[in-house]
KOLZAMI-541474 format. One line per 5 residues: number of its first residue (from 1); their letters; for each residue x, y, z of C-alpha. Coordinates in steps of 0.001 Angstrom, whole numbers, plus 500000, padded with zeros to 6 digits. Example, Ala and Ser with C-alpha at 12.3 -4.5 7.8 and 13.67 -1.06 7.14 Angstrom:
<sites>
1	AS	512300:495500:507800; 513670:498940:507140
</sites>
This chain:
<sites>
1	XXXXX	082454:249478:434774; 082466:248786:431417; 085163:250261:429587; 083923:249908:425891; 081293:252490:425930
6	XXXXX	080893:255832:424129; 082884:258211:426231; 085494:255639:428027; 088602:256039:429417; 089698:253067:427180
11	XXXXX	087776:255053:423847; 089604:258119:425078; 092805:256744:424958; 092443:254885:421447; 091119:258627:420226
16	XXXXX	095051:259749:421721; 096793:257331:420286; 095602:257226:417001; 096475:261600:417210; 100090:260532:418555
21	XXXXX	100832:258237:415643; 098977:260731:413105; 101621:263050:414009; 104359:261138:414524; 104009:259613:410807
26	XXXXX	103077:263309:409762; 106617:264845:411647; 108485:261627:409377; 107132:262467:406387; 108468:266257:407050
31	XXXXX	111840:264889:408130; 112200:262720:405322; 111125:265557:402788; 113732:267968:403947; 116232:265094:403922
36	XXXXX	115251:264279:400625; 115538:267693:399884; 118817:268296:401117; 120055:265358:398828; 118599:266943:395676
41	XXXXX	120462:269746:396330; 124101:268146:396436; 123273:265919:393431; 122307:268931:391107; 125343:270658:392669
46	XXXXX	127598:267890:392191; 125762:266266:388514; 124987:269524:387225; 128261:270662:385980; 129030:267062:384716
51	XXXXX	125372:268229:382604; 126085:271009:381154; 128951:269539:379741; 127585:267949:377346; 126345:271144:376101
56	XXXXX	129661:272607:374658; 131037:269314:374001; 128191:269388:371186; 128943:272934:369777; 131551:274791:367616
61	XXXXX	133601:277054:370016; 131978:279727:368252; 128288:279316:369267; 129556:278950:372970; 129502:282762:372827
66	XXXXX	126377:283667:371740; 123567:285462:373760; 121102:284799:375633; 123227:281719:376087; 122044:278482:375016
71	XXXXX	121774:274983:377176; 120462:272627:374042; 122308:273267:370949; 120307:274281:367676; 122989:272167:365758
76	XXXXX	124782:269773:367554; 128061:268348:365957; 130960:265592:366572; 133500:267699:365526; 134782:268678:368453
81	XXXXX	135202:264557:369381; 137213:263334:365904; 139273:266665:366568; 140198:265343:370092; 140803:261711:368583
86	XXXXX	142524:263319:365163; 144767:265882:366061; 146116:265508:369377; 147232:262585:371424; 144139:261880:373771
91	XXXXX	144442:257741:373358; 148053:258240:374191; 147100:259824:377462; 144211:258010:378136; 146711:254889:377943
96	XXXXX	149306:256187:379950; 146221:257563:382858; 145506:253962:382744; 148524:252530:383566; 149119:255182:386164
101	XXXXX	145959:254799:388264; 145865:251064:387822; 149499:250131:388817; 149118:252958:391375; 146020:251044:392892
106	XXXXX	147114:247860:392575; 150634:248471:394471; 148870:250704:397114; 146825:248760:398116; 149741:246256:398484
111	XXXXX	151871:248566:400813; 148992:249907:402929; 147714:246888:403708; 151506:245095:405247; 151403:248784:407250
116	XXXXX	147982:248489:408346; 148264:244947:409198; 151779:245422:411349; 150005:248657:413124; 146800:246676:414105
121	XXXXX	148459:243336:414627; 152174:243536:415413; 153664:244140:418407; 156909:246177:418440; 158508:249425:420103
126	XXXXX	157775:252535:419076; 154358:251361:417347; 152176:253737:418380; 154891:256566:418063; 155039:255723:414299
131	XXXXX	151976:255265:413681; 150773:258971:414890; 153934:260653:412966; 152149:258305:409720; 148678:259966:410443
136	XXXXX	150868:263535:410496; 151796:263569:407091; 147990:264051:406282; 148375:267761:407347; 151443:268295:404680
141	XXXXX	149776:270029:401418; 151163:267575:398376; 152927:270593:397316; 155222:270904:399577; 156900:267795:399185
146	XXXXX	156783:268150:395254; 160118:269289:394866; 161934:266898:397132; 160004:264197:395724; 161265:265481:392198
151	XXXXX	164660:265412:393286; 165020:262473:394660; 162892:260529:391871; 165554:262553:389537; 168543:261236:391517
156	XXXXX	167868:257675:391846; 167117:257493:388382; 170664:258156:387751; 171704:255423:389223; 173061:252652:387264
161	XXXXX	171011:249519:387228; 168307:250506:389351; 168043:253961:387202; 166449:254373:383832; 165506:252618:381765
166	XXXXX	162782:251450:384715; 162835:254342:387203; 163002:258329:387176; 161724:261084:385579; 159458:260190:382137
171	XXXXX	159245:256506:383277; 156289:254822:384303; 157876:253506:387729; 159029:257423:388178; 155232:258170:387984
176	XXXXX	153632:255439:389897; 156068:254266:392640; 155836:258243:394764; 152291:258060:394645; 151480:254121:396848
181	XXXXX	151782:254752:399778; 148967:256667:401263; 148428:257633:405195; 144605:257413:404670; 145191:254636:402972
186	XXXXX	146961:252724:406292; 144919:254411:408500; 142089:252662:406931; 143752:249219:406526; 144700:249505:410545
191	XXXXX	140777:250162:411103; 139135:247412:409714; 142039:245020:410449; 141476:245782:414108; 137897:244942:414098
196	XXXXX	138663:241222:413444; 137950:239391:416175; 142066:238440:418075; 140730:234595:418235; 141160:234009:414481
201	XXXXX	145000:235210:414846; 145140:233343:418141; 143905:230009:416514; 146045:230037:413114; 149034:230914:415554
206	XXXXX	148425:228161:417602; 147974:225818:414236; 151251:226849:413248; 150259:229671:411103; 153244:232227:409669
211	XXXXX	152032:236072:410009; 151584:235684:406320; 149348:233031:405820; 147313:234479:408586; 147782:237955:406284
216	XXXXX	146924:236499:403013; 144575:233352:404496; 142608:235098:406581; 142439:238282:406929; 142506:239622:402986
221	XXXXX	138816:237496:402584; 137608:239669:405394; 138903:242860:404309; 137659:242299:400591; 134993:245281:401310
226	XXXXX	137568:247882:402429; 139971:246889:399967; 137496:247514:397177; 136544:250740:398660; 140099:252284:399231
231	XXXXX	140988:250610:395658; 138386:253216:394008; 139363:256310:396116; 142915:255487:395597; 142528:255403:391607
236	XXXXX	139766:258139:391290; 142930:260353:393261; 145439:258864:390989; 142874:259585:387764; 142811:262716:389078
241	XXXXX	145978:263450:389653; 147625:266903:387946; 150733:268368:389634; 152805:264844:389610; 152349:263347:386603
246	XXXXX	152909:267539:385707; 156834:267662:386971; 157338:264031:386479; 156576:263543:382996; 157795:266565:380952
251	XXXXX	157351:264368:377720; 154755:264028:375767; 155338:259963:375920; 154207:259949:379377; 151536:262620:379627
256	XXXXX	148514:261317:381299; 145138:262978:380950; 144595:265843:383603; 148206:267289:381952; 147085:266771:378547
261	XXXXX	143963:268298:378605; 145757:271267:380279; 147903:271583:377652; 145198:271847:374703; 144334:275439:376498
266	XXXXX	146534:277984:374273; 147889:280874:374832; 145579:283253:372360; 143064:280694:371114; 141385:278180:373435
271	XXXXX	139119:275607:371849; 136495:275520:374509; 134487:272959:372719; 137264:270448:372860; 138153:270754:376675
276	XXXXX	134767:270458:377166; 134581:267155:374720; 138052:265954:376273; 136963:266525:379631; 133519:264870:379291
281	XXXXX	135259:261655:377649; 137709:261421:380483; 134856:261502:383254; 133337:257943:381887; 136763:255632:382721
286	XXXXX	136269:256867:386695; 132404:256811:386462; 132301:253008:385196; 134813:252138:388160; 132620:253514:390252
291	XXXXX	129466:251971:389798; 130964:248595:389040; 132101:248142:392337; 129146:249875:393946; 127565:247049:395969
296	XXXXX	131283:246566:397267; 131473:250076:398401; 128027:249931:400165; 128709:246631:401630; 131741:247816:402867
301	XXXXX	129665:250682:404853; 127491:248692:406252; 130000:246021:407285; 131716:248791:409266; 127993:250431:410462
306	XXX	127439:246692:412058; 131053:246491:413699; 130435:249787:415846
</sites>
């Protein structure tokens, strides 16, 4: 019989498929509108206050208050900005935020990766014992160890030698040194050290290989993606940071940002237009870090997408 005539089982079936893939291309497009859609929604909830902003950071304190409220500004003004970098000690902050979050970052990610690398690599007693009582201390709110951090930061730095000048309260060391080691911060370290394949370890050991060239030969190139990507959580936390730095630094000589923009609120008059400027200035440090090291952080998710 043949098949290619009007009417066919083999017409019939083209007819069928070509409905099939109409809707299955049809049912994507609808999937990847509401996904799309769903995304919008979490950028304009998580851009929009960054937004608006820009708004009062523009505008007199004054004007803030007028009705119907006002998104553009009729008159938009600096003033607010040579205020900040005039009368107060923003640059100061800024300075000391940097050296926070930076030797905060660069120490963490010193200590977390020796833990993760003895958790995922090391044999010894007790490992896995320690390891889950590490992962516990994720469940204690940072408040509640705030004041026994405080006093023991306060009591070693009145030790002689090891004391101030270099450590305890209003030192740099007092600031930076309680906030480096981070259980998310080994748990991640132990994850992606783990995924390395044992027959690297196996052939530097049998080369002759000390555990740390094998760290610092082979397995830092690997990790280069995770350690970028726990690098810019662990400084956007530490840029973020309020109730340390808060206790720790009751000077104004080490007041970092998040404290010193809380303490331009007053207690009758509040200068909204120069939290908002302050605030808004602060945001760009974080937001550079971020999408400088963007293709690391996206690498980094994929690399681990692949290993599973």
């Amino acid at each position: 019989m043949d098949t290619s005539k009007p009417g066919s089982n083999h017409e019939t079936g083209h007819v069928f498929y070509g409905r099939g893939r109409s809707r299955y291309l049809f049912g994507n497009r609808i999937r990847a509108f509401f996904a799309y859609l769903v995304l919008l929604f979490f950028v304009v909830f998580a851009v929009g206050p960054v937004l608006y902003l820009i708004s009062p950071a523009l505008r007199d304190s004054i004007s803030l208050f007028d009705y119907p409220p006002k998104l553009i500004p009729d008159d938009p003004t600096l003033d607010n900005f040579r205020f900040l970098f005039d009368s107060t000690r923003y640059l100061s902050w800024a300075l000391n935020t940097i050296i926070f979050a930076a030797g905060t970052t660069i120490i963490s990610l010193f200590t977390n990766v020796l833990a993760g690398y003895a958790f995922a690599r090391l044999q010894f007693p007790g490992r896995n014992i320690l390891f889950f009582l590490v992962l516990s201390t994720l469940m204690v709110p940072v408040a509640a160890v705030l004041a026994p951090t405080y006093l023991l930061v306060r009591e070693i730095g009145e030790l002689p030698i090891i004391g101030r000048p270099f450590f305890g309260l209003d030192t740099y060391l007092g600031l930076i040194l309680p906030c480096t080691v981070s259980p998310l911060g080994v748990f991640m370290m132990r994850q992606f050290i783990s995924t390395l394949p044992v027959g690297l370890y196996e052939a530097a050991r049998i080369d002759g290989a000390s555990e740390w060239r094998i760290l610092f030969k082979i397995v830092l190139p690997l990790i280069k993606p995770a350690l970028v990507v726990l690098g810019i959580f662990v400084f956007m936390i530490t840029w973020a940071n309020f109730l340390w730095p808060l206790v720790a630094a009751s000077g104004d000589d080490y007041r970092v940002l998040t404290v010193g923009i809380a303490s331009l609120k007053g207690q009758f008059v509040t200068h909204w237009g120069v939290l908002a400027a302050a605030s808004l200035m602060t945001l760009i440090p974080v937001t550079i870090v971020f999408l400088f090291f963007q293709k690391w952080f996206v690498q980094a998710s994929m690399a681990g997408a692949l290993k599973q």
